[in-house]
N, C-alpha and C positions, 0 to 999 in steps of 0.2 A: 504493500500500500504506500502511495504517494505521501510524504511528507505532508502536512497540512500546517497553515498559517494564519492562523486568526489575525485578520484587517483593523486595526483600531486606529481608526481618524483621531488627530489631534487636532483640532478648529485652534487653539492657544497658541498652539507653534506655529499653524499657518499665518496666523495676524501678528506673531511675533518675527517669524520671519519677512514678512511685509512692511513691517516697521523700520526692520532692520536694512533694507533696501531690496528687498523682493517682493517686490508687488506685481512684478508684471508675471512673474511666474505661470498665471494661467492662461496666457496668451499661447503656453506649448502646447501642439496637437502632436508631438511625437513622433516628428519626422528623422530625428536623428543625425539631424548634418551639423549639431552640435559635437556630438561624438565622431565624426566624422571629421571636421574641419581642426580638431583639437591634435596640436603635433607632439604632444606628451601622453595621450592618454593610450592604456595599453591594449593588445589587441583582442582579450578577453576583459570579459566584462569592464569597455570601456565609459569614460566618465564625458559630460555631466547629463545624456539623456536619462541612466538610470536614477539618476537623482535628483531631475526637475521633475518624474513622474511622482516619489516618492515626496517631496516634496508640495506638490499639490494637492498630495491625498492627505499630507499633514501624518507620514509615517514618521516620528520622530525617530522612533527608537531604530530605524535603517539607518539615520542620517548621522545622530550623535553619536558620536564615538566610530564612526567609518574613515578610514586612511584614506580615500579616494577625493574626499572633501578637499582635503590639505594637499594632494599631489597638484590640484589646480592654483597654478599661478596668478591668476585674472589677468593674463594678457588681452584677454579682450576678445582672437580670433571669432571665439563663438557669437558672443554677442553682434559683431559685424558681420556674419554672414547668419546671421539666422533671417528667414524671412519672417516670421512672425512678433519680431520685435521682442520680444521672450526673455531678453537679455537673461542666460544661462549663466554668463562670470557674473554677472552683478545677485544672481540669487544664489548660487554657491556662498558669495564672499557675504552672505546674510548668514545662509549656515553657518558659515563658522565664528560670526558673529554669537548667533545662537549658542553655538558648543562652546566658545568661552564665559559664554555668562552661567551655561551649564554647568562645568566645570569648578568656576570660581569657588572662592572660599574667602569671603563673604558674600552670596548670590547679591544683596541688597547694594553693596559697592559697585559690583558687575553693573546692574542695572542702571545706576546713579551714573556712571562712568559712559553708557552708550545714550542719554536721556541729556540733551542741551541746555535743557532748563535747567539739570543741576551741574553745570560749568559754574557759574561763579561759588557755589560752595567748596566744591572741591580746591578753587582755586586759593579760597576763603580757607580752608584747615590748614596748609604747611605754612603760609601767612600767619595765623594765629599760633601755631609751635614753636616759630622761630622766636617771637616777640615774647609769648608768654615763658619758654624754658631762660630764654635770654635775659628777662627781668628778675625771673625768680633767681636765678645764680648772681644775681650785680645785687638783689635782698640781704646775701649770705656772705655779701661782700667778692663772690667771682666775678670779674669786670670784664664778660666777653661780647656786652652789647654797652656799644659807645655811637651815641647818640650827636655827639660834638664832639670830637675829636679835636686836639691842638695837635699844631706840626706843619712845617712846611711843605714834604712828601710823605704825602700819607697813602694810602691802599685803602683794597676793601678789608683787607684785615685790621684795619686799626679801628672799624668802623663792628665789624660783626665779625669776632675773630674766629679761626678754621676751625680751632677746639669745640665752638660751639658748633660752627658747619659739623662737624665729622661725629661731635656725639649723636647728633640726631639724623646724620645719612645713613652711619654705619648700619643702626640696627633697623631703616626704613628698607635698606637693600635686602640685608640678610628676612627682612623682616617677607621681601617680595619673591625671596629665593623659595621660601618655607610656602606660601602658596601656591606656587609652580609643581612643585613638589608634589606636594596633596594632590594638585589637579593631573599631573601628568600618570601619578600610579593609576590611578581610576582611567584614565583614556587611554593607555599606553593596554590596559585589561581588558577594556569593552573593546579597541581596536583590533586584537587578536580576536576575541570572540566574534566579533564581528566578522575579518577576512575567513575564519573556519567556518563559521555559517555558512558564508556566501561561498564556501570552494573555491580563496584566494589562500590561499596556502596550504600543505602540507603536513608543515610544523603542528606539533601539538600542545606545545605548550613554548613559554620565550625563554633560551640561555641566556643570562645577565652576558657572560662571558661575550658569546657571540653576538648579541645583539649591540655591544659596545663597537666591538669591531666592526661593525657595520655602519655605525657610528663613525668612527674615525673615515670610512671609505668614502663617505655621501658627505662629508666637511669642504673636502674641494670642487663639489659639484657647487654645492650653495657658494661659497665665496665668487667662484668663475659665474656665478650667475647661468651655468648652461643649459638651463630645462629656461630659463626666462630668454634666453637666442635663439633657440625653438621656435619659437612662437615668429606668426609673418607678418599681420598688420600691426601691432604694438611692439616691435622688436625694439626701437630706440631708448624706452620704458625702462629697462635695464640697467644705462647709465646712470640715472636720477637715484635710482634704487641702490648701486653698486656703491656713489656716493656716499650716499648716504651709511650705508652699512661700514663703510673704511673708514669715515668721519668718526661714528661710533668708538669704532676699536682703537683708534689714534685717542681719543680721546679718555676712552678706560685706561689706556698704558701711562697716556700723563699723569692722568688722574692717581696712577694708584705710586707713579715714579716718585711726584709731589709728595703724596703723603708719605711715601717711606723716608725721602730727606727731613720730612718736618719732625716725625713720629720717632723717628730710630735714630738719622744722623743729626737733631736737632739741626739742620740749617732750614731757616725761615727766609722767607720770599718778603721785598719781592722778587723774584729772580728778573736776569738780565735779560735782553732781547738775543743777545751773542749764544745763550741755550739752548745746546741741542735739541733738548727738551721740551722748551719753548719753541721753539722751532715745529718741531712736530706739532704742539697742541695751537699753534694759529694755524699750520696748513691744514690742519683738521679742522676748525672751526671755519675757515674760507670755507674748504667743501660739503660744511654739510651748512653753510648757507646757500651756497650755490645750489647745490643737490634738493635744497627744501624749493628753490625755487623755480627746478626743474619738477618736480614733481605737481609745485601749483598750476606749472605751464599747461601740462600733459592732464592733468583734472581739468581745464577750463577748455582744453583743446578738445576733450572728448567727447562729442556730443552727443553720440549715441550707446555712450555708460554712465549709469546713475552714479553721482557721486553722495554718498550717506555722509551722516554725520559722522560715523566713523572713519571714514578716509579723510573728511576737514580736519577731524581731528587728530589725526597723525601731522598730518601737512603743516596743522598752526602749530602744535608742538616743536617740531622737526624746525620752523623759522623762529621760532621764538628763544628755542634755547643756542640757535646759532647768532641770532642776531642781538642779542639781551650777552652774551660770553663776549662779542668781539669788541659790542659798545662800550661796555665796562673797565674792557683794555682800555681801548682809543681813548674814552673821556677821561683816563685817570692820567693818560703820557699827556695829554693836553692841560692840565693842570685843573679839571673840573671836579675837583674829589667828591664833592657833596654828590653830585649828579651823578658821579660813577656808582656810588656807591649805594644811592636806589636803583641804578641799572642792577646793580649786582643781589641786589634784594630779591628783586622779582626773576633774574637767573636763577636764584636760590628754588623759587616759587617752582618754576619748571622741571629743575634737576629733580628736586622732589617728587615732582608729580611724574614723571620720567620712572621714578622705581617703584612709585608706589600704586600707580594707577595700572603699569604696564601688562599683568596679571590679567586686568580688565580689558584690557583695550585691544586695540588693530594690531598694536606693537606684538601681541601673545603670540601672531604667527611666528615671530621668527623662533620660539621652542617650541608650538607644534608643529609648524609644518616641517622642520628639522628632524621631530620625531617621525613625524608620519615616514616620511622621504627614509632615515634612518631604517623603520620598520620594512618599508617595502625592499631595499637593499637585503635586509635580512632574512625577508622572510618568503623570498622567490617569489614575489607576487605576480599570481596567472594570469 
């Protein structure tokens, strides 16, 4: 006897993923040349017509926790050639909207995090951390929030000094690692049960061992960007993205190079332009202003992809903490200390919300779909 499958419509998830920027979803009548036109998707059970169907019918439980979600890049392909306007990248990249809010640990942040109306609170809490941890320490007599500063070259650390920055980034990062955590054992779980369901893999259960390995082999794909070269009409898309992603990691290695000289070798900044170091952490800042403003280019340029609130809000991030880092320089070499030093306030605002929202947001792709990509490497996906 055939296998049987009880059908449960989820109406919640269809109007959430609609929300989330799939609306047009029931425009597909199932033609297939989504899957077809898609130059990544594999040639068994390929993606995304199986998953605008499912999606329509409001099958949640196909959709969360499937690797096939995350193998789609949103180059776009399908969407430009679909004739029914269906836009298949744009309701995917709602899935997995959907699956990060799913996932999360706290759901109700998730939701605050993809919902516009609560943008200024969010922006409103690491604003109120910095000032309220910072006044209670200068109460007890610690003097790491200085309001007026004397001095003739001052920084932003004479203003809001790093010990304050770093007591309360440290444990907001670690604090972001430990819900990735939580959410990935749960997806990295339902994602195997999933491909064993559907007869995409063999394996019957995941080796730590070799699924790391797999891991390591699918690192140089995502860096080379080459499943996003793939793709034929949005292939330029890549640059903005590539950007951006080098901007990132240039700017983790200052970040953590800084705090080893301040933390270990007690040398304090502000350091010299002549800094290799420095050096690095402006050519990264250049690019991932540039790259934020390639990416605004390519959202405005697109007219027939919906752009969500979650892809704005990658893009205003992505300029704001490029553009908020370099102003902060420039106005402080110019002799503007006051005014650098609100630039650098609301830097502060961003960085924060950079580790602490990222869990929530668009940004989650880059450790699920690294997972997913990861798992499929591993797991001989048919």
């Amino acid at each position: 006897m055939a296998n049987s499958y009880l059908v449960e419509p989820d109406v919640g998830f269809i109007e959430e993923v609609s929300r989330l920027g799939g609306a047009d979803v029931k425009k597909c009548f199932q033609c297939a040349t989504c899957s077809v036109a898609c130059p990544i998707s594999p040639d068994t059970k390929p993606f995304p017509r199986k998953e605008m169907i499912a999606t329509s019918w409001g099958l949640k439980d196909r959709l969360i926790g499937s690797g096939d979600v995350w193998l789609c890049h949103n180059c776009g392909d399908c969407s430009t050639l679909c004739p029914r306007g269906a836009q298949p990248g744009d309701v995917l990249a709602a899935v997995r909207a959907a699956t990060v809010i799913e996932y999360a640990t706290p759901k109700f942040l998730a939701k605050m995090v993809s919902d516009p109306k609560k943008l200024p609170v969010l922006l409103a809490i690491p604003a109120a951390i910095f000032l309220a941890v910072g006044l209670l320490l200068k109460m007890v007599g610690v003097d790491w929030l200085n309001l007026a500063p004397s001095g003739d070259h001052l920084w932003q650390a004479d203003y809001i000094s790093n010990y304050l920055v770093d007591i309360i980034m440290i444990p907001t990062f670690f604090g972001a690692v430990g819900v990735f955590a939580l959410g990935l054992k749960r997806f990295l779980s339902d994602m195997h049960a999933n491909a064993v369901a559907e007869g995409k893999t063999d394996k019957e259960k995941i080796d730590p061992a070799g699924f790391i390995q797999a891991l390591i082999r699918t690192i140089p794909t995502i860096l080379k960007h080459r499943k996003f070269t793939e793709c034929t009409e949005n292939r330029e898309r890549s640059t903005a993205h590539m950007m951006v992603l080098f901007s990132f990691i240039g700017l983790f290695i200052v970040t953590n190079a800084f705090f080893a000289a301040e933390w270990i070798f007690h040398i304090e900044g502000p350091y010299r332009q002549i800094n290799p170091v420095k050096w690095l952490g402006n050519i990264s800042g250049i690019a991932l202003v540039i790259g934020g403003i390639l990416l605004l280019k390519n959202r405005l340029a697109k007219k027939d992809q919906i752009s969500s609130y979650w892809d704005w809000y990658l893009v205003g991030l992505v300029l704001a903490l490029g553009v908020t880092g370099m102003l902060t320089q420039m106005l402080r070499l110019g002799g503007l200390y006051d005014l650098s030093a609100f630039i650098y306030f609301l830097h502060l605002i961003f960085i924060w919300s950079l580790f602490a929202y990222t869990p929530f947001s668009k940004l989650a792709h880059i450790v699920y779909r690294t997972t997913a990509m990861a798992y499929q490497e591993y797991s001989g996906r048919k």
